[in-house]
N, C-alpha and C positions, 0 to 999 in steps of 0.2 A: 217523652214523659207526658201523660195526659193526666186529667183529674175528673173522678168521675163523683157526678153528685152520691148523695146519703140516698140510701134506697125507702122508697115508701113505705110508710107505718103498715104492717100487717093487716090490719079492719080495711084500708085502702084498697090492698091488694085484692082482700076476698071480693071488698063491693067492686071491682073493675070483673072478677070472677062472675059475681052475678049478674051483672047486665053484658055480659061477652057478646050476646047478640042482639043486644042495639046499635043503634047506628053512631053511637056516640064517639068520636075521635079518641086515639091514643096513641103515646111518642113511641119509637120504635122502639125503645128499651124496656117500654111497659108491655108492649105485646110479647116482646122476649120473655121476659119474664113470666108474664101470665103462661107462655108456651111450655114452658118448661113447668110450672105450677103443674098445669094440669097434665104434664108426661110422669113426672112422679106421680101423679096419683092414679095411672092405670100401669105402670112399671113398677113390678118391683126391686128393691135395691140388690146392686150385683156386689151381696156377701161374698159370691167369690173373689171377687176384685183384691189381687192384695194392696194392700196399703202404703200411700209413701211413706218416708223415714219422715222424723219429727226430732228438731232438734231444741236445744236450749242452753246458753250463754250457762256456762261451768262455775259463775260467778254470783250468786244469786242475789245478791244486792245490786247488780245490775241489770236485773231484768225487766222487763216491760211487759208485763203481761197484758192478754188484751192485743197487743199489737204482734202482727204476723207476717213475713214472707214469704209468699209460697213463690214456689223456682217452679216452672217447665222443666220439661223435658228436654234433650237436644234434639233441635229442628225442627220444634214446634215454631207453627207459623202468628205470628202476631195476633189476626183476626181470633184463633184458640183461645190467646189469652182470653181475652176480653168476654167470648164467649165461655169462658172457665169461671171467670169472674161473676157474669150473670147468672151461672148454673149454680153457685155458691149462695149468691143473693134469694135467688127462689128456695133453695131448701131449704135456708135458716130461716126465709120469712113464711112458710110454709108451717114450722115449730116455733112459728112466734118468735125469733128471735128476729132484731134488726143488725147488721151489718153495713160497713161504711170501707169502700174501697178507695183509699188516700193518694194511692199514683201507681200507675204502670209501670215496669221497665222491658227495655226493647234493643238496649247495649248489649253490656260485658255476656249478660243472660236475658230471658224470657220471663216474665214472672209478673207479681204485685202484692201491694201491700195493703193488708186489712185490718179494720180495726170490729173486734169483734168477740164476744164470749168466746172463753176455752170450752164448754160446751159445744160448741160449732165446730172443734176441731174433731173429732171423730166422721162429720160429715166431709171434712174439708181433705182428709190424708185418702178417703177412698175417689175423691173428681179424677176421671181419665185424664191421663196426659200431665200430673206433676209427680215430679221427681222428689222433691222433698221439701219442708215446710218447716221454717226456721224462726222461734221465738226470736221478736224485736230486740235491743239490747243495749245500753249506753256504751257512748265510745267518751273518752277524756282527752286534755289535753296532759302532755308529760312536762310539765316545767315543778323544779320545788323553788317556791320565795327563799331568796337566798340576800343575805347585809351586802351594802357596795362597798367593793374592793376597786385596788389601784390597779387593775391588769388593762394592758390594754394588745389587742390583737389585731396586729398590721400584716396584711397579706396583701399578696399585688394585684391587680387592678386586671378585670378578666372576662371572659361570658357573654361579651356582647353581643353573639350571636345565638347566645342559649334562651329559651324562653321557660319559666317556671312557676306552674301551677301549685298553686299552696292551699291547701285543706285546711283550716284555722277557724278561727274566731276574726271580727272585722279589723282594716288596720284602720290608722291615722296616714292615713297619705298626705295628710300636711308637715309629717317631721321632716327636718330637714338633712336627715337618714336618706330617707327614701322618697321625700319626695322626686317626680317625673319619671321613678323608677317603678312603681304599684301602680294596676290596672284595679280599680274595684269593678267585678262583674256582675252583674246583675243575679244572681243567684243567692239564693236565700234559705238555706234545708235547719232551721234549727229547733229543738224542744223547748216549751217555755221552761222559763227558771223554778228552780224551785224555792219555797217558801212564800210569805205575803210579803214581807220586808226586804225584796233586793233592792237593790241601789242601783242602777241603771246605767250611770256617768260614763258618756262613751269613753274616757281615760281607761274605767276597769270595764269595758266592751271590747276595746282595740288592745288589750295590754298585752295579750299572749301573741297576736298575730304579729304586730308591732313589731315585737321585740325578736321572732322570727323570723320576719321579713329582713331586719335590720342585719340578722347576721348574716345571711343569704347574700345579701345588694349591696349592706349601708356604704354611705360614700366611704366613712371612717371606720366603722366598725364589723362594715362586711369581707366575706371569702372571695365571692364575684361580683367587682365593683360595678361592671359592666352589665350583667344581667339584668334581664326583667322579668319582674314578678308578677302573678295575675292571680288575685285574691276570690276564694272561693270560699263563704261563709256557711260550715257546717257545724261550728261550737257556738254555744251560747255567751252572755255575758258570766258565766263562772265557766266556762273551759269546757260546758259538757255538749255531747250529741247524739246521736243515735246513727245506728247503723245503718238502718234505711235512710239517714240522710246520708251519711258518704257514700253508699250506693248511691243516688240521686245525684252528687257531686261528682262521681267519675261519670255518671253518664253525662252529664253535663259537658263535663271535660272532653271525652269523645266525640259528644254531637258537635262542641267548638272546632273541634282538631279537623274534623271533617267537611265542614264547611267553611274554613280560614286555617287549612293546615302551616303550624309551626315545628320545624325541623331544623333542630334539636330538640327535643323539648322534656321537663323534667317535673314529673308531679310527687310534690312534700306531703309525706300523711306525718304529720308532727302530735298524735295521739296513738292510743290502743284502747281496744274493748275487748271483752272475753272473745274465747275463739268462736270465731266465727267460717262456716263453711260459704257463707255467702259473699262474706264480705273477701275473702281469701280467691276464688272464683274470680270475681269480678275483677280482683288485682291482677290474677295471672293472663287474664283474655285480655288487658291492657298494657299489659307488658309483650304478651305475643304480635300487638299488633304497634312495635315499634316506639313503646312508650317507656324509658325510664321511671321507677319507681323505687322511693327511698322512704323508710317510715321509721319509729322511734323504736326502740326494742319495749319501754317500756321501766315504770319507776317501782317498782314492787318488791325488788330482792327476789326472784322467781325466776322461773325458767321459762322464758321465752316463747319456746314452742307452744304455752297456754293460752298464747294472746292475739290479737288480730288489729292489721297487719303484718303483725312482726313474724307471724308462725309462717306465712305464703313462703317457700322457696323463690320464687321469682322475684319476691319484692329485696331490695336492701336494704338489710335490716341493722340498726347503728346501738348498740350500748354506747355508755359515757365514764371517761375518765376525768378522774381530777388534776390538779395541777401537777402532782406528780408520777401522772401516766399510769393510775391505779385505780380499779373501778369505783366509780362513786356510789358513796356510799356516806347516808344523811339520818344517823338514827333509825328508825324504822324503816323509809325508804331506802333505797339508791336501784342501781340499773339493774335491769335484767339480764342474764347470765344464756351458755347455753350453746349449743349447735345451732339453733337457731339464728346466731346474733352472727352476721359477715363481718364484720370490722369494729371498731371503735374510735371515739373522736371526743375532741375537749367539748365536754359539758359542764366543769365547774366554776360558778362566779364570771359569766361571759358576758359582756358587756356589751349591750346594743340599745336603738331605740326604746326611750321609755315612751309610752303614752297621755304622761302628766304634761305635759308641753309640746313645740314643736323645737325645742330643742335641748329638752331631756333626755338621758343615759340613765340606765338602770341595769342591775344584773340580775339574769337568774341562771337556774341551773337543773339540768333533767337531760333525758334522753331525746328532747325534742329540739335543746339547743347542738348537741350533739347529733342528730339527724340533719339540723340545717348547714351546721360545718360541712357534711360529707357533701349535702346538694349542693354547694359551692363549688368544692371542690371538685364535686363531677360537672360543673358547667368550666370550668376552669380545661378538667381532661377534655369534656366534648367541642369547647373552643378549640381546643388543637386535632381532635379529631370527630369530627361531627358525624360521619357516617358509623361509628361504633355503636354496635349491639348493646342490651343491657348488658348480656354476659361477658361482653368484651371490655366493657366499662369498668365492671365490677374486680375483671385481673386485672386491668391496670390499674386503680385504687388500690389493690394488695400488691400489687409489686411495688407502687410508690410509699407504702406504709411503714412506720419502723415497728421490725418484731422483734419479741421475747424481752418485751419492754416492761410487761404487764408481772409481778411478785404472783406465780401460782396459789401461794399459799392464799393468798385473797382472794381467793376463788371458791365456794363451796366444793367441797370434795369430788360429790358425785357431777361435777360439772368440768372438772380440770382438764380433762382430755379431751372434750369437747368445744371447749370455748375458742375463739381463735385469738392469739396474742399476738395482735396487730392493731396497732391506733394510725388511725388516716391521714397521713400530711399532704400539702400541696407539693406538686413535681419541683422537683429542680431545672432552675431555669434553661438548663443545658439538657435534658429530656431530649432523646430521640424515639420516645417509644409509641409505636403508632398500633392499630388493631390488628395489624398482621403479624405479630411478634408470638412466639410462640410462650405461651402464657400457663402454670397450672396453678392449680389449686385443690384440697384435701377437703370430701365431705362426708359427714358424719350422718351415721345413722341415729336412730335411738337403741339403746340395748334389748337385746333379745329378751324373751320371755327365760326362765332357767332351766326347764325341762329338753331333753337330750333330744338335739334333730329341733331346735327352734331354732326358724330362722328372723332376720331382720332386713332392711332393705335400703341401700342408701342410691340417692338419683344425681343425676348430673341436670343442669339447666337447661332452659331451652335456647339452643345456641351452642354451647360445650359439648365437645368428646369427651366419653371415655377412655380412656389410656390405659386406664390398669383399674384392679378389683383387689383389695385385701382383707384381711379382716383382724382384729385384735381380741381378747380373752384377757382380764387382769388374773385369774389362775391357770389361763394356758392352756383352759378345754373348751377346743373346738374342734370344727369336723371341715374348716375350710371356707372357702367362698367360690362363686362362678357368676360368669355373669349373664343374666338372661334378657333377655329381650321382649316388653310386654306392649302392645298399642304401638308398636314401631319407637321405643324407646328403650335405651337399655338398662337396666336394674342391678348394680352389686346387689348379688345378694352373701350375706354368711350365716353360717350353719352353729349353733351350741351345741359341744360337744360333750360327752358323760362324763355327768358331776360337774360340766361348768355353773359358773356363776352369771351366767349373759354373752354375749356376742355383740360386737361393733362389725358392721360393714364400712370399709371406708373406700371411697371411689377416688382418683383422681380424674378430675376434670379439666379441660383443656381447651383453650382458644387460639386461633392462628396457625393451626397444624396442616392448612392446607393438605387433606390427604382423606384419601379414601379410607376406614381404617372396618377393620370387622373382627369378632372374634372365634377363632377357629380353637374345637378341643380335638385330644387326644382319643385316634380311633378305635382305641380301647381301653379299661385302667389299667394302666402301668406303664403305657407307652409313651413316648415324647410326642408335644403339641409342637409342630413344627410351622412356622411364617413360611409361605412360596418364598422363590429365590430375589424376585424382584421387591418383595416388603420389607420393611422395618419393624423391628420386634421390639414393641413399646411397654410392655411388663407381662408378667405369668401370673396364673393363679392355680390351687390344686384345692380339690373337695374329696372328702372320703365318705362314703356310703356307713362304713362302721360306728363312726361315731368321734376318732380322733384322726387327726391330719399329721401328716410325718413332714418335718421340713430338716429332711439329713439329705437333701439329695440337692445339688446344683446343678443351674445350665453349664451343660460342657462346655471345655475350651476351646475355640476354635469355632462354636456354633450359636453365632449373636440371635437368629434365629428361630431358637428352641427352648422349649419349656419343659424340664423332666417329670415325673410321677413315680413315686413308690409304690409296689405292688399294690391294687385293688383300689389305686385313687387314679382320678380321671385329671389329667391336666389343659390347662388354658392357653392360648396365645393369642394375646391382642398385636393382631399386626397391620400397620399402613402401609400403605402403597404412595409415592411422590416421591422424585427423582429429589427434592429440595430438602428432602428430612434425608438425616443420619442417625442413627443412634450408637451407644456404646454403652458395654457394660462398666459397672467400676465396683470394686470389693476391697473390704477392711474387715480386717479379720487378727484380732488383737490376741497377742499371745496368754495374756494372765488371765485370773475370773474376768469377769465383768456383765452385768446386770442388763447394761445397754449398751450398746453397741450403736453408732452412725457412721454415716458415710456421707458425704456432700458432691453437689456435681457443682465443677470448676465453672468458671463466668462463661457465660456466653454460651452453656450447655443449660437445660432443663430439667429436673428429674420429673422422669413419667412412670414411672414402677418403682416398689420397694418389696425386696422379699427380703425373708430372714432365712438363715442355718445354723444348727445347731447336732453337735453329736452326743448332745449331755442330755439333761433333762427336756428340754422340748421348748420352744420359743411362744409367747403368749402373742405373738401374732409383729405385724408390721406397718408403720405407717410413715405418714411424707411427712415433714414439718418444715413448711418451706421449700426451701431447696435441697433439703437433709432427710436423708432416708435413716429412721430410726428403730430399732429391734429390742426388744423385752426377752429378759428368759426368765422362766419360773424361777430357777434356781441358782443363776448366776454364776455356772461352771465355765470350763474353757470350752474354746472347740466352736463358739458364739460366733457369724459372721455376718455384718451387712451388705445386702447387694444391690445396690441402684443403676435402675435403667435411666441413662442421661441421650436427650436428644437436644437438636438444634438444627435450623435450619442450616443448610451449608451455605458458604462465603461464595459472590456469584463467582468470582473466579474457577474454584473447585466447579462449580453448577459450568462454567463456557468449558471447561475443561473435556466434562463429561458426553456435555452435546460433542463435542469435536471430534472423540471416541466413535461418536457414532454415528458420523457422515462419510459414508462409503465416497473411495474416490471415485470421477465418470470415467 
């Protein structure tokens, strides 16, 4: 991070123009610039050039105009920056405009941030070498002021080998919460306050941090008693910040990790700002490079996917419930909803550090104290498994979760089938589950556009297999899924079929599968998608070219294997390869109507595929829920059957068996 002075008044500029050939000294950034003055004015501007993208915060009471992030490229090299930056400065100060370049960055991306007329920005989207250029934008903290109640929340004692990066407003490292447990670091990214009349008093400066810290560490009122916190000040004294300051605060956080690496280590974004493409960026290239990341979903009553952090796939993203395991919900506010949202955790009336003393309690309530539960929690799992991936982290926080805990009906409509109904508990002390356990989880696309042959696309993490590709339709028209492979990643995709109403892609995802796995289709439509003899058949999928998909055909008996196709549809098969996995099929297939149809895989099996059959009207598609493969029909006839693919790893015994099988005698 560097900081580069305010560029010289314009009239400056030109008289350094005028005397160019005197002998008069000048800093090397003032020749640059003069070099560049005078190359525009015997070049001229390349109209062809197209333009980068330009973005802006969907929120517009949070915007910041005036203030700018322009992103590089990928594998532009530092020196460009900087040189981009001064190429910037000379053509605004050339149109009389002055410009002021606030910081560098050289982390998660390439880029800097400007303060400068929107006027400038038509000069600034045609500079070689950036990718796109993103309006500044407030980020908030998520806490609502809530009355104190008598709860008190006792969890056991944990983390002491986790270390945990908090994005906040400043703490009180004198409570007696957290004292010896908060590191304050010398970093400092915040907006001034707004108004003439704020009130300053470090009590309302530490109050949000505080009170997050406390539930993270506190002796009494934290999740990991054990952990340590290391405070990084990107809110102001009312909870606000900017984007370019959390930008600044993860590069911060990397340039520490990098030069006094901590492993395990776990960074809190206990706010949201509108979506932002930069600030989502930066989270996933810090997650790529071994860094857990947990953030709030966000206090709005909205969908999640609008907001940032919460919208990154890679980050963990927490909504909150109240005391009765029901999304919170506070008059106008409560959590944000959504596919977006992984988990949920208590954020009502939670009781930690106040910052009115040093040994004050207070409660509040948001998705921010419900973010800090989960960080707890995962310093709790990564205590006992500290080499675990984010993605691996993140299944076993859902498998220790209790589901279907959550009253659908409190759920917005268009959001029910997307939400995930799991609130985060700490393991039981008797856990044996470590990151190689074979692990899945269900993810959701956004629904398709309505028109026939729209597709949608749902991704797995980085870290997770795919296992299986499905797709759902609430009226039953669709044309299928398949799954493809873009950038060396694999993509459910599903198709909207005529007269649908949208399409859900849902992918199963998957950790600890030990296995080579790939998906092979059917080498023509109609024919069976068959696993080699040596693989395991982890689920099927089928797409139809016409417009609707037939699901009257099942895998044969006798061939675990194989994925069938009806005439003119092309079929799928996800198959791994590891002597350690097994799979099997299992079918429920109910004699009377029935509308839904499940099927469950027994303990100690997986479910990694869900398809649906039907001889009646046609099944609106198939999805996991849990460990329950569940099936929809239009029209609720007989003839309705669930079919899940359940794997696991085999018991070593069966595994020495097999090797024995296969050591010729001498």
């Amino acid at each position: 991070m560097k900081s580069v002075v305010t560029v010289c008044c314009l009239s400056f500029l030109l008289g350094l123009v005028a005397v160019v050939e005197t002998d008069e000294d000048y800093t090397e950034d003032e020749e640059m610039i003069l070099s560049l003055i005078l190359q525009d004015d015997t070049q001229p501007e390349a109209e062809s050039r197209p333009s980068a993208q330009f973005y802006r915060c969907t929120k517009d009471a949070w915007r910041m105009p005036g203030q700018y992030i322009v992103v590089m490229r990928n594998g532009t090299h530092v020196n460009q920056v900087e040189r981009t930056a001064r190429r910037l400065r000379a053509k605004a100060a050339k149109r009389g405009y002055l410009i002021e370049i606030l910081q560098t960055y050289s982390g998660a991306f390439h880029g800097f941030l400007v303060k400068m007329s929107s006027d400038v920005l038509h000069m600034a989207v045609k500079l070689p070498h950036v990718e796109y250029i993103e309006e500044d934008s407030s980020i908030f903290a998520q806490s609502i002021p809530w009355n104190l109640q008598p709860v008190i929340l006792v969890y056991s004692d944990d983390g002491a080998k986790v270390g945990v990066y908090l994005l906040d407003t400043s703490v009180q490292v004198t409570h007696r919460e957290i004292e010896d447990r908060v590191m304050v670091t010398d970093f400092n990214s915040v907006p001034e306050e707004d108004g003439v009349r704020v009130h300053r008093q470090a009590s309302q400066c530490d109050s949000h941090g505080t009170h997050t810290a406390g539930v993270v560490s506190g002796r009494d009122s934290g999740v990991a008693r054990g952990a340590s916190v290391n405070s990084v000040r990107v809110l102001n004294c009312q909870g606000k910040g900017t984007v370019s300051g959390a930008l600044a605060g993860l590069e911060y956080i990397q340039s520490s990790l990098m030069s006094q690496p901590i492993r395990p280590v776990i960074v809190l974004l206990p706010f949201v700002g509108g979506f932002s493409r930069t600030l989502n960026t930066a989270c996933r290239k810090m997650v790529e490079s071994d860094t857990v990341l947990i953030a709030a979903a966000g206090n709005y009553n909205d969908d999640a996917c609008l907001y940032s952090p919460a919208s990154e796939p890679e980050v963990i993203t927490v909504g909150a419930v109240n005391l009765a395991d029901q999304p919170l919900s506070t008059g106008t506010t409560g959590t944000n909803v959504g596919r977006c949202v992984d988990v949920f955790a208590p954020g009502d009336d939670i009781i930690s550090a106040s910052s009115d003393c040093s040994t004050c309690f207070t409660t509040k309530s948001g998705t921010s104290q419900a973010a800090a539960h989960v960080a707890g929690i995962a310093a709790v799992l990564l205590n006992l498994s500290p080499n675990s991936s984010s993605a691996e982290l993140l299944q076993q926080l859902l498998h220790h979760s209790v589901r279907q805990i959550i009253n659908p009906e409190s759920l917005p409509l268009n959001h029910r089938l997307t939400t995930p109904n799991m609130v985060a508990t700490l393991p039981d002390s008797t856990s044996t589950l470590i990151g190689e356990d074979l692990l899945c989880r269900s993810v959701w696309s956004e629904r398709s556009a309505v028109k026939g042959l729209a597709t949608t696309t749902a991704r797995c993490r980085h870290g997770e297999e795919m296992l299986s590709c499905s797709s759902f339709s609430q009226n039953g028209a669709r044309a299928g899924e398949r799954v493809e492979v873009s950038n060396g990643q694999k993509e459910c995709v599903a198709v909207n079929g005529n007269g649908g109403h949208g399409v859900f892609a849902v992918a199963r995802c998957c950790t600890g599968h030990k296995a080579q796995c790939q998906m092979l289709e059917s080498p023509k439509r109609g024919e069976v998608a068959e696993c080699p003899p040596d693989h395991q058949l982890t689920g099927c999928s089928s797409s139809s070219s016409s417009g609707d998909v037939s699901d009257s055909d099942r895998p044969p008996h006798g061939s675990r294997g194989a994925c069938p196709a009806k005439r003119g549809e092309m079929s799928y098969a996800s198959c791994c390869h590891t002597s350690s996995l097994e799979c099997r099929l299992k079918e429920h297939d109910p004699t009377g109507l029935s509308e839904q149809v499940e099927v469950s895989c027994e303990d100690s099996w997986t479910l990694t595929g869900c398809q649906g059959l039907s001889h009646g009207s046609g099944v609106c598609g198939a999805f996991a829920l849990g460990n329950t493969c569940v099936v929809h029909t239009s029209g609720g006839d007989k003839g309705t059957a669930a079919i899940a693919t359940c794997c696991r790893h085999r018991p070593l015994c069966v595994q020495a068996s097999m090797l024995l099988k296969d050591v010729k005698p001498v």
